[in-house]
LOBA-72695 format. One record per atom (N, C-alpha, C): residue number from 1; atom name; x, y, z. Coordinates in pm, whole numbers. Layout:
+-------+--------+--------+--------+--------+
! guvex ! lumlum !     xx !     yy !     zz !
+-------+--------+--------+--------+--------+
!   NUM !     CA !      X !      Y !      Z !
...
+-------+--------+--------+--------+--------+
//
This chain:
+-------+--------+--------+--------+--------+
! guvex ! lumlum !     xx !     yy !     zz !
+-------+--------+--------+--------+--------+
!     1 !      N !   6677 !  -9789 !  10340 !
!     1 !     CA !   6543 !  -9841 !  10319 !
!     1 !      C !   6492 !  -9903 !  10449 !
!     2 !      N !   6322 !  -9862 !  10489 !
!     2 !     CA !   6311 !  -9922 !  10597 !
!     2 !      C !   6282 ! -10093 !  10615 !
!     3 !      N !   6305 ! -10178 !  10701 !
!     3 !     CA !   6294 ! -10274 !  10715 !
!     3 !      C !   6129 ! -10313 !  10733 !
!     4 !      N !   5997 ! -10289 !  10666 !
!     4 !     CA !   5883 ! -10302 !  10697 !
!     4 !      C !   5857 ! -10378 !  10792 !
!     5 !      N !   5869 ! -10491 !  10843 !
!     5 !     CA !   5859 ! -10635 !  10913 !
!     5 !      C !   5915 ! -10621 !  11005 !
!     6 !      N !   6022 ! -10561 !  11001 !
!     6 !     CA !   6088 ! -10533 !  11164 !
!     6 !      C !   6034 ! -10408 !  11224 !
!     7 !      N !   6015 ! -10326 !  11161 !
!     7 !     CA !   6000 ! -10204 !  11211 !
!     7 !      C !   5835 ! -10252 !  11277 !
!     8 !      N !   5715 ! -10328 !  11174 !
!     8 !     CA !   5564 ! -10334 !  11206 !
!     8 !      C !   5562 ! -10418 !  11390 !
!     9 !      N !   5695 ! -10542 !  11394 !
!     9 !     CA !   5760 ! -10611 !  11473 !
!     9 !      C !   5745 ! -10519 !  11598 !
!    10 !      N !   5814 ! -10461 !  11584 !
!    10 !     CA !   5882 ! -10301 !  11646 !
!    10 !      C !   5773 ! -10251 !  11768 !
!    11 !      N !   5659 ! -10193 !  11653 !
!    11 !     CA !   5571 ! -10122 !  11689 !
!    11 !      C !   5491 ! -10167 !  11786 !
!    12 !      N !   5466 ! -10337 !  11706 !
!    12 !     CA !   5358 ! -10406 !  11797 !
!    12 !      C !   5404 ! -10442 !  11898 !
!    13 !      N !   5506 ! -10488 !  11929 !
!    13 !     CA !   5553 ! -10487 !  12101 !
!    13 !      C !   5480 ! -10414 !  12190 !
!    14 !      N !   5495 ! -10267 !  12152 !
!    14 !     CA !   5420 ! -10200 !  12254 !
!    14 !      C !   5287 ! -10165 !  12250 !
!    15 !      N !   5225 ! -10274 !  12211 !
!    15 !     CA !   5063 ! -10262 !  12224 !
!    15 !      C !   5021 ! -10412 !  12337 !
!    16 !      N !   4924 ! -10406 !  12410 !
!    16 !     CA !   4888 ! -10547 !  12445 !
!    16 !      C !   4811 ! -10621 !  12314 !
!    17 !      N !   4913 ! -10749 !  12307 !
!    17 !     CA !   4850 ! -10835 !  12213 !
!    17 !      C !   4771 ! -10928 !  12270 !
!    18 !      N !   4745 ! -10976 !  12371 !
!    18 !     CA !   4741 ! -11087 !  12425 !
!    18 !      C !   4565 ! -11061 !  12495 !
!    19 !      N !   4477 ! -11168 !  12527 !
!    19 !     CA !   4319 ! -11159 !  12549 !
!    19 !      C !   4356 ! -11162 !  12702 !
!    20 !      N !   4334 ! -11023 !  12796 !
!    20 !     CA !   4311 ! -11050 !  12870 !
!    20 !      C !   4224 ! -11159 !  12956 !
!    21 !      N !   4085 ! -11195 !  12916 !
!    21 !     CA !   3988 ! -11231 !  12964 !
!    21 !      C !   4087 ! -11407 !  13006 !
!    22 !      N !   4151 ! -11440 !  12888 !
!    22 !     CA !   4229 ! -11548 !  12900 !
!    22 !      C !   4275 ! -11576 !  13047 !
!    23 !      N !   4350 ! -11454 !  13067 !
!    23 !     CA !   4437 ! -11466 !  13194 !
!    23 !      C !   4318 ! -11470 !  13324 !
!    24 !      N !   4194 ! -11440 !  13340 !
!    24 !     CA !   4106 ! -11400 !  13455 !
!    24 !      C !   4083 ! -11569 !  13496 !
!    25 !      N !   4101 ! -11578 !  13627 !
!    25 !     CA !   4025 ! -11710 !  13680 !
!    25 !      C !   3885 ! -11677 !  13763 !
!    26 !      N !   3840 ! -11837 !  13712 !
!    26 !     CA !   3693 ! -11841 !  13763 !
!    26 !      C !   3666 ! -11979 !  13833 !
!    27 !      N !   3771 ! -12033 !  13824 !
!    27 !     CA !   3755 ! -12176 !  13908 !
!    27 !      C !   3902 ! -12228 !  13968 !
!    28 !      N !   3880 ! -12328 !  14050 !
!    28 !     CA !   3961 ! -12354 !  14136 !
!    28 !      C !   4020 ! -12463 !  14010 !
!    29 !      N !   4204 ! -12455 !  14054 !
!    29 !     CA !   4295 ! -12560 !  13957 !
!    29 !      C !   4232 ! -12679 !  13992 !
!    30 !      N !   4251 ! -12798 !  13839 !
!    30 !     CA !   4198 ! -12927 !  13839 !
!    30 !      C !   4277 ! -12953 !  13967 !
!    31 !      N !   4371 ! -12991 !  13952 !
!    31 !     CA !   4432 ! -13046 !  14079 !
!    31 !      C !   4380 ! -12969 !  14235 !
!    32 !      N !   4396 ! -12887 !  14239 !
!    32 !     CA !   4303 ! -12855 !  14367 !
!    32 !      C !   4153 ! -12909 !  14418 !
!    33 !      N !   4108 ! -12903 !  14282 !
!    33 !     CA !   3948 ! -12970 !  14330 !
!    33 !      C !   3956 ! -13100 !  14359 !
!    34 !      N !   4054 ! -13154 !  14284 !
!    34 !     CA !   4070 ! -13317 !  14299 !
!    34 !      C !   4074 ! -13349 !  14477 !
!    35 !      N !   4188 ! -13287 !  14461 !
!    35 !     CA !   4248 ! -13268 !  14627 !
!    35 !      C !   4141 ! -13298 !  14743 !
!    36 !      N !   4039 ! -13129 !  14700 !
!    36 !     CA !   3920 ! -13155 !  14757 !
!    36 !      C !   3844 ! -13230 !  14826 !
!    37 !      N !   3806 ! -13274 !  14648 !
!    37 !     CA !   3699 ! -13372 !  14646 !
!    37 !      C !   3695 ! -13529 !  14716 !
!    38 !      N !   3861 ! -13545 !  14672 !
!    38 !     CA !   3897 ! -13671 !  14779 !
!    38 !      C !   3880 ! -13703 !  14881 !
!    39 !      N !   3885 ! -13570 !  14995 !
!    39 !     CA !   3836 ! -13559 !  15104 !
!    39 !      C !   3690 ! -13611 !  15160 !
!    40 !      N !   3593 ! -13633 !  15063 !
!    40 !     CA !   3524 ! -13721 !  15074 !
!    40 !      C !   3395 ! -13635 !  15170 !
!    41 !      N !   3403 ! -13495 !  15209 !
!    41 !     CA !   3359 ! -13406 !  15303 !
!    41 !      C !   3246 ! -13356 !  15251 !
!    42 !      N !   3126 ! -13367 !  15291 !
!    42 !     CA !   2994 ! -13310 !  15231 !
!    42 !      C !   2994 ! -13157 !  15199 !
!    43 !      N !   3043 ! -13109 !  15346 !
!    43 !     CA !   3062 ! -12961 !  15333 !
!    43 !      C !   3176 ! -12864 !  15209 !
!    44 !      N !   3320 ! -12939 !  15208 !
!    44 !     CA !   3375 ! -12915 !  15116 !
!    44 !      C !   3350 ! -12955 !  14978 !
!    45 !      N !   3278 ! -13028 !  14943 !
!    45 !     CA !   3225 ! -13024 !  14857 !
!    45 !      C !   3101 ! -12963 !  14757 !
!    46 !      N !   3061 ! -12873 !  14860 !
!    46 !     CA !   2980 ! -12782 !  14831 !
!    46 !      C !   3047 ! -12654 !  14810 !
!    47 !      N !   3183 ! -12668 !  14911 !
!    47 !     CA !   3250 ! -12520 !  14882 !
!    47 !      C !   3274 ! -12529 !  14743 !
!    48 !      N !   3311 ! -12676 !  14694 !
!    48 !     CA !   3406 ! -12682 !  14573 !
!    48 !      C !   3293 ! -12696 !  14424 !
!    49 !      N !   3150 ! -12733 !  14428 !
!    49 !     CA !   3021 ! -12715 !  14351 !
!    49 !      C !   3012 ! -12546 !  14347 !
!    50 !      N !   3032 ! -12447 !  14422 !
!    50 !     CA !   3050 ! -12309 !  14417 !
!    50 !      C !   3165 ! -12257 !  14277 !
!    51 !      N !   3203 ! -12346 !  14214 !
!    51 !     CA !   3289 ! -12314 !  14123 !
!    51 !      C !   3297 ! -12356 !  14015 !
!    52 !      N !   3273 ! -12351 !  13854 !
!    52 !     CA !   3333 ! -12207 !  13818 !
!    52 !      C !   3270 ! -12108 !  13860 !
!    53 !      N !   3256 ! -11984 !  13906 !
!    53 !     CA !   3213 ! -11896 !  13928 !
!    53 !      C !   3098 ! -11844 !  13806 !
!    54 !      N !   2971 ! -11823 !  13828 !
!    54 !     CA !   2891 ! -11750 !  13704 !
!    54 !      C !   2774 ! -11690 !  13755 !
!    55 !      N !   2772 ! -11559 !  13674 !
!    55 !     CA !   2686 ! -11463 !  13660 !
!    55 !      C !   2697 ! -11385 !  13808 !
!    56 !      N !   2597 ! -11396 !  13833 !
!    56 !     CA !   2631 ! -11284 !  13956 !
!    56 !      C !   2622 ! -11333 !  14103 !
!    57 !      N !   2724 ! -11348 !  14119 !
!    57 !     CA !   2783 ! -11402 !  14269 !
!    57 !      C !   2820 ! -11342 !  14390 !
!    58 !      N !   2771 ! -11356 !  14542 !
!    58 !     CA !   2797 ! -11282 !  14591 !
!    58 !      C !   2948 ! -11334 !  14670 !
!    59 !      N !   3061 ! -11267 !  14641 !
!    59 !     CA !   3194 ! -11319 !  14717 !
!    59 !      C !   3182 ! -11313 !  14874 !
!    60 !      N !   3089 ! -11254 !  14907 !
!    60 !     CA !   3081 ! -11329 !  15060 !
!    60 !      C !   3050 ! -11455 !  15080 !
!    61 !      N !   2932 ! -11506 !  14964 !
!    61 !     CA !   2929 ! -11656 !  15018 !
!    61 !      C !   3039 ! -11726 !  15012 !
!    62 !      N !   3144 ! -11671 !  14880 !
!    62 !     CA !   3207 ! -11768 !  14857 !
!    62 !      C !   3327 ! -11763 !  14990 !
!    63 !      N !   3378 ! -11647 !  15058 !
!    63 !     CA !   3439 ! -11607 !  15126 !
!    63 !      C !   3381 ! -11732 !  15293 !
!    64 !      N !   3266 ! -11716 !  15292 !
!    64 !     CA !   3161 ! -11755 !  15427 !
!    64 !      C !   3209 ! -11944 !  15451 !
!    65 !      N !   3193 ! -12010 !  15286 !
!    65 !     CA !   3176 ! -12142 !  15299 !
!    65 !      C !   3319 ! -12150 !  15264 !
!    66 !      N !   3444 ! -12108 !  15217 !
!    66 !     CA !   3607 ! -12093 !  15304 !
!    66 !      C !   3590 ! -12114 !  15370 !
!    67 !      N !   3547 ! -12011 !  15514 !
!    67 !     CA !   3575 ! -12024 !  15654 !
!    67 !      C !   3514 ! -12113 !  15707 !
!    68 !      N !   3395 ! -12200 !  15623 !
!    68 !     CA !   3371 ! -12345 !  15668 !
!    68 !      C !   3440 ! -12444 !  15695 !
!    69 !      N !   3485 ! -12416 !  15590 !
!    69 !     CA !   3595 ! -12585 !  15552 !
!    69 !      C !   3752 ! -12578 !  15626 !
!    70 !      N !   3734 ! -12439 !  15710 !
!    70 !     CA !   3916 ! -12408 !  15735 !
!    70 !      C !   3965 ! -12508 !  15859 !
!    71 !      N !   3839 ! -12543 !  15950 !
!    71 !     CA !   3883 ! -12653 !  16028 !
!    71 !      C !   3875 ! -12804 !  15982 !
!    72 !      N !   3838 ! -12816 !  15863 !
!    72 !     CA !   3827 ! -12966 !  15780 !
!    72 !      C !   3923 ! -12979 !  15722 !
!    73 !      N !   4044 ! -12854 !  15667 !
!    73 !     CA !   4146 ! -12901 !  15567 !
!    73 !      C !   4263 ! -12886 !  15654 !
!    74 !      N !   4383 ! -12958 !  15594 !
!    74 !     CA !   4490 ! -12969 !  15683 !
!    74 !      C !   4564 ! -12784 !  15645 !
!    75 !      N !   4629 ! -12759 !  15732 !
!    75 !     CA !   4682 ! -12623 !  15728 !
!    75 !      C !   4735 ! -12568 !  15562 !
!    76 !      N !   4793 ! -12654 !  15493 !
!    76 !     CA !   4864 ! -12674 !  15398 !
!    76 !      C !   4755 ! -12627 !  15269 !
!    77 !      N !   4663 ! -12718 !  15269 !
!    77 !     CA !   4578 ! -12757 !  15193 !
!    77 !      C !   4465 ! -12597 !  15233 !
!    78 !      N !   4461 ! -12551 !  15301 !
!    78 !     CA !   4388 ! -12496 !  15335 !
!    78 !      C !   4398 ! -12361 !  15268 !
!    79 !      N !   4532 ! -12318 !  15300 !
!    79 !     CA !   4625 ! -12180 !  15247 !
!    79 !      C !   4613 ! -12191 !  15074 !
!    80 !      N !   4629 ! -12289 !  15028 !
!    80 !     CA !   4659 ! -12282 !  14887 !
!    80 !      C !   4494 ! -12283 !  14828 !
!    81 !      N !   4403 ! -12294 !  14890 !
!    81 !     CA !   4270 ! -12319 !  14833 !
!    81 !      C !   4238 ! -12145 !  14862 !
!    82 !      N !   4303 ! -12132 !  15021 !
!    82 !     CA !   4277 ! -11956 !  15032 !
!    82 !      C !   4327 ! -11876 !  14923 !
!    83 !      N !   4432 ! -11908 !  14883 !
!    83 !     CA !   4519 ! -11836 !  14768 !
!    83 !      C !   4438 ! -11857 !  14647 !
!    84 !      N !   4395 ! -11936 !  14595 !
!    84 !     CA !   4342 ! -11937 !  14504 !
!    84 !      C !   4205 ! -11922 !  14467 !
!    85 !      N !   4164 ! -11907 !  14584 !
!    85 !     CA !   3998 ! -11792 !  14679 !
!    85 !      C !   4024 ! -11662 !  14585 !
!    86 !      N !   4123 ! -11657 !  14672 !
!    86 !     CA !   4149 ! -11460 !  14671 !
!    86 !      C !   4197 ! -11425 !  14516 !
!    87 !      N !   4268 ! -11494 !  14427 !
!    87 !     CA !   4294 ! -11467 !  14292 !
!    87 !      C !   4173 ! -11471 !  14215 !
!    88 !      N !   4076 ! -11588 !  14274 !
!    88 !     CA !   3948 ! -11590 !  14218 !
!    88 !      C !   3825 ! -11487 !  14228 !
!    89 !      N !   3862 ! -11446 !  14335 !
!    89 !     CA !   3743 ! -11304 !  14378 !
!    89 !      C !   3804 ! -11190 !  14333 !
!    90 !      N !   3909 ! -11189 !  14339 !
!    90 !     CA !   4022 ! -11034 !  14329 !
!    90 !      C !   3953 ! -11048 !  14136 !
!    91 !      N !   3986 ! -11165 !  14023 !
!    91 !     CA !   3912 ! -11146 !  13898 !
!    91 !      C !   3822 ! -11108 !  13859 !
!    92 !      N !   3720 ! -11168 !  13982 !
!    92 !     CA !   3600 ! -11138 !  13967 !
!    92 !      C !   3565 ! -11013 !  13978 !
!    93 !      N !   3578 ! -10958 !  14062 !
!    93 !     CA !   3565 ! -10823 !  14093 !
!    93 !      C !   3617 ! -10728 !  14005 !
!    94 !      N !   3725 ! -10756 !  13938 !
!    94 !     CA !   3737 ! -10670 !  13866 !
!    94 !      C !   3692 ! -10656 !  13684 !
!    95 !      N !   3642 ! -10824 !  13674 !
!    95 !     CA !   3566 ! -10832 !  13540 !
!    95 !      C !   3425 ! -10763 !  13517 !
!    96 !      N !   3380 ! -10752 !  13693 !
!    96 !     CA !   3236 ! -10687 !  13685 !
!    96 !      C !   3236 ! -10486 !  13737 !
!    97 !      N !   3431 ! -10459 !  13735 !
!    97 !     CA !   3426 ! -10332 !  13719 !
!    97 !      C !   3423 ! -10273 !  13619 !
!    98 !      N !   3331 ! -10134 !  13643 !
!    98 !     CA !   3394 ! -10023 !  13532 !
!    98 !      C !   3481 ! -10047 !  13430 !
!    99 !      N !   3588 ! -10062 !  13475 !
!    99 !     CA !   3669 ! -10066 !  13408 !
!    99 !      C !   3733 ! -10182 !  13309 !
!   100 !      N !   3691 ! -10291 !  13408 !
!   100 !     CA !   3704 ! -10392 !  13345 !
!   100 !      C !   3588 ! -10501 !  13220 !
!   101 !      N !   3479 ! -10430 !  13253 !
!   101 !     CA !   3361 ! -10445 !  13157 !
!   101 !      C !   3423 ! -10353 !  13033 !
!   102 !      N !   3500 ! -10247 !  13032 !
!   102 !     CA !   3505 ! -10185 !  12926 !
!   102 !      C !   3615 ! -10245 !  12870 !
!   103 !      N !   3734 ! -10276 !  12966 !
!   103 !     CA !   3872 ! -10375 !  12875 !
!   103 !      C !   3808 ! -10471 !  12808 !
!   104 !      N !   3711 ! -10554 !  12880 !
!   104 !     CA !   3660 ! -10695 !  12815 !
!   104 !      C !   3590 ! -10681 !  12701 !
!   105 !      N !   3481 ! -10594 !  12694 !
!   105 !     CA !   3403 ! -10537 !  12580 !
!   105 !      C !   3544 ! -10446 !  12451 !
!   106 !      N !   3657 ! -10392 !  12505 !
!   106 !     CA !   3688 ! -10330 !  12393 !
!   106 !      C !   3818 ! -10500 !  12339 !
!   107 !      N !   3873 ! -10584 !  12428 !
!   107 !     CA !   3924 ! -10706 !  12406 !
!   107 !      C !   3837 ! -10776 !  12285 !
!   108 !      N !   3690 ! -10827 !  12304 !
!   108 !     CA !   3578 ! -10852 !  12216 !
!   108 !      C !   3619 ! -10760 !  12062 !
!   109 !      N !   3612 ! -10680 !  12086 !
!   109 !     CA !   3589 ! -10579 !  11945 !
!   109 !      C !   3771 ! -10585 !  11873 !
!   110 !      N !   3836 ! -10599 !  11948 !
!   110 !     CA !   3994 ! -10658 !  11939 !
!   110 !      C !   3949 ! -10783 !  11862 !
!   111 !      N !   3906 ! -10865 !  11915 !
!   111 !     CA !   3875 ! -11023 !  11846 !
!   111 !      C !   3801 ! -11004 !  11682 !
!   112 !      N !   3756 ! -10916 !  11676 !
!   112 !     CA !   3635 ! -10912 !  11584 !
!   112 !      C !   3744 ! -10835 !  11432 !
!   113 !      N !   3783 ! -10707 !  11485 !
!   113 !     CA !   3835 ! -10611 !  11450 !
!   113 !      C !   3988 ! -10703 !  11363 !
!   114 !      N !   4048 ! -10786 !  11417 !
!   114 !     CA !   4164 ! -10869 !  11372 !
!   114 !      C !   4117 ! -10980 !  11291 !
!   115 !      N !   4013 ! -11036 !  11294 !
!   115 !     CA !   3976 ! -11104 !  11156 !
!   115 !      C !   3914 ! -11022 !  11062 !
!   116 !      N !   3846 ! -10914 !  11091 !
!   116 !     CA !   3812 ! -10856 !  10949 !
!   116 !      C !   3918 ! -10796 !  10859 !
!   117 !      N !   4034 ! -10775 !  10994 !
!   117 !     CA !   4127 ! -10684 !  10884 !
!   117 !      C !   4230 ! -10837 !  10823 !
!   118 !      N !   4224 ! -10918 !  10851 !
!   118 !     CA !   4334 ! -11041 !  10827 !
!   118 !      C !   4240 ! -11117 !  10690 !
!   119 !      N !   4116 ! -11079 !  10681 !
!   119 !     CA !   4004 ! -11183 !  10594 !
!   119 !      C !   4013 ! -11001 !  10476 !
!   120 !      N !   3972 ! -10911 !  10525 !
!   120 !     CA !   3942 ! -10833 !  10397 !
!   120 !      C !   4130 ! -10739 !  10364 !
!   121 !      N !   4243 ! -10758 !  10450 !
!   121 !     CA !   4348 ! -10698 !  10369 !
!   121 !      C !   4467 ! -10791 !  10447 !
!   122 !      N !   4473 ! -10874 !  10353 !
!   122 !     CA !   4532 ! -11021 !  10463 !
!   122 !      C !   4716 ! -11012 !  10400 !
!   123 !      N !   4727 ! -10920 !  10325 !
!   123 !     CA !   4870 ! -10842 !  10292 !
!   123 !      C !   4894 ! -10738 !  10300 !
!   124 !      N !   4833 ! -10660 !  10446 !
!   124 !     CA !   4879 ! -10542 !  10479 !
!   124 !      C !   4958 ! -10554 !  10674 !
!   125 !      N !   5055 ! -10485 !  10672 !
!   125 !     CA !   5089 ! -10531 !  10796 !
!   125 !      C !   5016 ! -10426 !  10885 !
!   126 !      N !   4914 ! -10485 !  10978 !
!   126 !     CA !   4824 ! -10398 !  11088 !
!   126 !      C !   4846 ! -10496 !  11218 !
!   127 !      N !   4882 ! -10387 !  11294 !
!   127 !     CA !   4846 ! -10493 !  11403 !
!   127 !      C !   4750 ! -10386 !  11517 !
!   128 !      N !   4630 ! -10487 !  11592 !
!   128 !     CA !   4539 ! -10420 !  11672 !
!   128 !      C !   4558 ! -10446 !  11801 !
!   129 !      N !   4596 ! -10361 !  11889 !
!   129 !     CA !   4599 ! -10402 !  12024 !
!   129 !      C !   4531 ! -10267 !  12154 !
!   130 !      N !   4632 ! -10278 !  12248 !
!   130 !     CA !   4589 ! -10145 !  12368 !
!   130 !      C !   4706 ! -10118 !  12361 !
!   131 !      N !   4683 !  -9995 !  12500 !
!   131 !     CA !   4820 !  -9954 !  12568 !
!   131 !      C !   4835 ! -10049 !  12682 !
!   132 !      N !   4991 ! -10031 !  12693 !
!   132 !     CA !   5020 ! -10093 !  12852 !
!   132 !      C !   5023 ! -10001 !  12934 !
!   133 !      N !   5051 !  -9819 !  12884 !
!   133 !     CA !   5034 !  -9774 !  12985 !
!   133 !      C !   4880 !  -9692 !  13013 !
!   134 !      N !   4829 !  -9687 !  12937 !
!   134 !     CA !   4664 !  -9687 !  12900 !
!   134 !      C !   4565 !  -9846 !  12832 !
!   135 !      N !   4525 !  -9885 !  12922 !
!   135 !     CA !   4495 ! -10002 !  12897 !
!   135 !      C !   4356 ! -10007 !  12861 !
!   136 !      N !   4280 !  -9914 !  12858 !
!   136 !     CA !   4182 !  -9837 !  12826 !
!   136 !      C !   4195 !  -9774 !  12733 !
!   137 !      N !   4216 !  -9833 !  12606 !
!   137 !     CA !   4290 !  -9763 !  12462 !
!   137 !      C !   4239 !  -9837 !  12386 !
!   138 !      N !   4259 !  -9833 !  12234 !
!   138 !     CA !   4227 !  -9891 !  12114 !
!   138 !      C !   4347 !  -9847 !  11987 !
!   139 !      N !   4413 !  -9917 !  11976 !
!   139 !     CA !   4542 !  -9859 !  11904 !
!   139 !      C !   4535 !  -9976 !  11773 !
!   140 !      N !   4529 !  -9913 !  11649 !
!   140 !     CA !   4522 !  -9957 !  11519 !
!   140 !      C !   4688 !  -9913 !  11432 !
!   141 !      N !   4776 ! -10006 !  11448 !
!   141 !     CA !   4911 !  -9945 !  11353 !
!   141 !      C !   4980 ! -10030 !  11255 !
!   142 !      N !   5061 !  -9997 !  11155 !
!   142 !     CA !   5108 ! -10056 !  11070 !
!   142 !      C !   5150 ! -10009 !  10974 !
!   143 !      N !   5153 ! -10095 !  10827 !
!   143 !     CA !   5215 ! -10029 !  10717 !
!   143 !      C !   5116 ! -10032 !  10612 !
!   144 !      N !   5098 ! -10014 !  10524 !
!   144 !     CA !   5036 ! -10016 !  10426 !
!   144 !      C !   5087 !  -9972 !  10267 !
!   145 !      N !   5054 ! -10013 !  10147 !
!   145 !     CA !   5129 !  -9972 !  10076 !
!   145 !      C !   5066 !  -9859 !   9978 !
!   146 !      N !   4946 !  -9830 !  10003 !
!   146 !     CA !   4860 !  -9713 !   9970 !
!   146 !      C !   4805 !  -9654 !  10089 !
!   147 !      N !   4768 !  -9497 !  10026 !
!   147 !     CA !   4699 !  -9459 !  10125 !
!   147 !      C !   4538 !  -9515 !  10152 !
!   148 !      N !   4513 !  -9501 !   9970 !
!   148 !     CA !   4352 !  -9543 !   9961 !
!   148 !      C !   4325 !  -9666 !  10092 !
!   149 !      N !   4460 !  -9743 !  10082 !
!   149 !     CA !   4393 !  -9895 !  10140 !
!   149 !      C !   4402 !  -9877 !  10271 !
!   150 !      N !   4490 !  -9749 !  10325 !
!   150 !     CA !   4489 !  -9711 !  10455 !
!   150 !      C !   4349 !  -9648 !  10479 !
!   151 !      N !   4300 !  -9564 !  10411 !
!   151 !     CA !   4138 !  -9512 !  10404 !
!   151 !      C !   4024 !  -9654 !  10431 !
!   152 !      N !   4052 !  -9732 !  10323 !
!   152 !     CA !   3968 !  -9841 !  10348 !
!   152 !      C !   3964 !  -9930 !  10505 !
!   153 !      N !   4113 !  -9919 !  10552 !
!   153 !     CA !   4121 ! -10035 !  10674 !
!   153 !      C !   4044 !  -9965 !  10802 !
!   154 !      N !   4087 !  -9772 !  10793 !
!   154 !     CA !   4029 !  -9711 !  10898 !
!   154 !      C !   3850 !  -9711 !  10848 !
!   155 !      N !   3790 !  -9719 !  10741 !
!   155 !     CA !   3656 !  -9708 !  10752 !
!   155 !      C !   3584 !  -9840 !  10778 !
!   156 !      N !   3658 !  -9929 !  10756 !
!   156 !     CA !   3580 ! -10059 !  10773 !
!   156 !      C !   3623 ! -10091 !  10912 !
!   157 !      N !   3727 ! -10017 !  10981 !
!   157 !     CA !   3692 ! -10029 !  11136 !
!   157 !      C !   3617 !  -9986 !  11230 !
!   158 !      N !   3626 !  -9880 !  11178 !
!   158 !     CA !   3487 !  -9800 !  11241 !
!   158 !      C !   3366 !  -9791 !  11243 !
!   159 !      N !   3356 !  -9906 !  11115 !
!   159 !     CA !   3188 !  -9924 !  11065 !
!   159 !      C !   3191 ! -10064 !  11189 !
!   160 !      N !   3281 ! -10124 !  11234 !
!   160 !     CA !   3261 ! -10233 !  11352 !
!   160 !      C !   3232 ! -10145 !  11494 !
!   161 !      N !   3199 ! -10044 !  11462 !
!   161 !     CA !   3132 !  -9978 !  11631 !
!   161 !      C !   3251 ! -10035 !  11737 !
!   162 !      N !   3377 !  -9958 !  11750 !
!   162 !     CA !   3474 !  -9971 !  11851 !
!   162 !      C !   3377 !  -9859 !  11995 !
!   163 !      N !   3365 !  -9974 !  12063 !
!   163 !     CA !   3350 !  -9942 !  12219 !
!   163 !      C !   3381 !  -9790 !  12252 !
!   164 !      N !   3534 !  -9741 !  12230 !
!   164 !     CA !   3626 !  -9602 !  12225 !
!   164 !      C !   3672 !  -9563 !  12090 !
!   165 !      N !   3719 !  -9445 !  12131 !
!   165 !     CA !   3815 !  -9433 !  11998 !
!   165 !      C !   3946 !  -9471 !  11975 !
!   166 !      N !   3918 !  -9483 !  11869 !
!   166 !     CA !   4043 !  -9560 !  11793 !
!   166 !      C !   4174 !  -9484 !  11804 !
!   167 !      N !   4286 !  -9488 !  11798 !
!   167 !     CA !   4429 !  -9434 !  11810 !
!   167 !      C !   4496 !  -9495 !  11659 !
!   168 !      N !   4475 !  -9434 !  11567 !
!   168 !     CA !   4545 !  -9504 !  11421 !
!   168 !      C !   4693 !  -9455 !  11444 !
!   169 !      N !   4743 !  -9605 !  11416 !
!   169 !     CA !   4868 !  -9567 !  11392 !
!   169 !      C !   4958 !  -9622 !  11254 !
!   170 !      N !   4883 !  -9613 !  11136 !
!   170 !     CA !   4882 !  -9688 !  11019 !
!   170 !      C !   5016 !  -9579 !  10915 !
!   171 !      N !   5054 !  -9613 !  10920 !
!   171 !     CA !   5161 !  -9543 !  10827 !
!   171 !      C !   5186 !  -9562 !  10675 !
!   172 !      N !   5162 !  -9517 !  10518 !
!   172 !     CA !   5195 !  -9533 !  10430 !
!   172 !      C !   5367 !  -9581 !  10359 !
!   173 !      N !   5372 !  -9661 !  10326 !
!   173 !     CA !   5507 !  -9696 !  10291 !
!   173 !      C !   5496 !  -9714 !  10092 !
!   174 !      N !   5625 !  -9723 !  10052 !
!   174 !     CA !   5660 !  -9758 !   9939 !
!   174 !      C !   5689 !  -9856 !   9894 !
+-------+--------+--------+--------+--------+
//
């Protein structure tokens, strides 16, 4: 007999569960700004008002008023604000790619898509995620103990307008 729970366990491993958007930075660590700000520096403090990052930004400025402040901060202090420059633009850039407007938009429909199925079949094991090696995916799998209710989970997902298509991976059990 199969183990339902381990096996649904199983499956979902290899989907991304987790909100990308979570992981993207848009501002410099509390402790860094503190750092900053202590400095007491008119100019660095404007580098450091440049942050959180929003709407549409051009990373040269933010790149330009860096190379302001690089003779105001001590060497130390300087590198770790660069480092955390470049993690900050390297996000950016890629939240406003192609590609990454479509992870974030199909992440969204991930958010949406996991409470309807947890609020309208909150004793069926589904889990919704991507690929890791297609991350640009939409993967729907699990168990179910009818088919009908497998019919129902795939039409009421699709009536949520998924970004792509869906990849069902819903399996009937006994």
């Amino acid at each position: 007999m199969i183990n339902i729970p381990e096996k649904y366990d199983q499956e979902k491993e290899f989907t991304i569960q987790y909100d990308v958007s979570e992981l993207l930075q848009t501002d410099l660590s509390d402790n860094l700004k503190s750092r900053l700000m202590n400095l007491g520096n008119p100019t660095v403090r404007r580098f450091v008002a440049l942050f959180p990052i929003q709407g549409k930004v051009r990373i040269s400025v933010i790149r330009d008023s860096l190379n302001s402040i690089k003779d105001i901060l001590p060497e130390n202090l300087f590198e770790e604000t660069k480092s955390e420059v470049r993690e900050i633009c390297d996000d950016y850039k890629w939240r406003n790619s192609k590609e990454g407007k479509l992870i974030l938009q199909i992440e969204d429909w991930i958010k949406e898509a996991r409470l309807c199925v947890a609020t309208d079949f909150p004793s069926e094991h589904i889990y919704i995620g991507r690929s890791f090696i297609e991350p640009v995916s939409l993967i729907v799998g699990g168990y179910v103990k009818e088919l009908r209710t497998k019919a129902m989970i795939e039409s009421c997902l699709n009536n949520v307008n998924p970004p792509i298509a869906i990849e069902y991976r819903i399996s009937v059990c006994d």
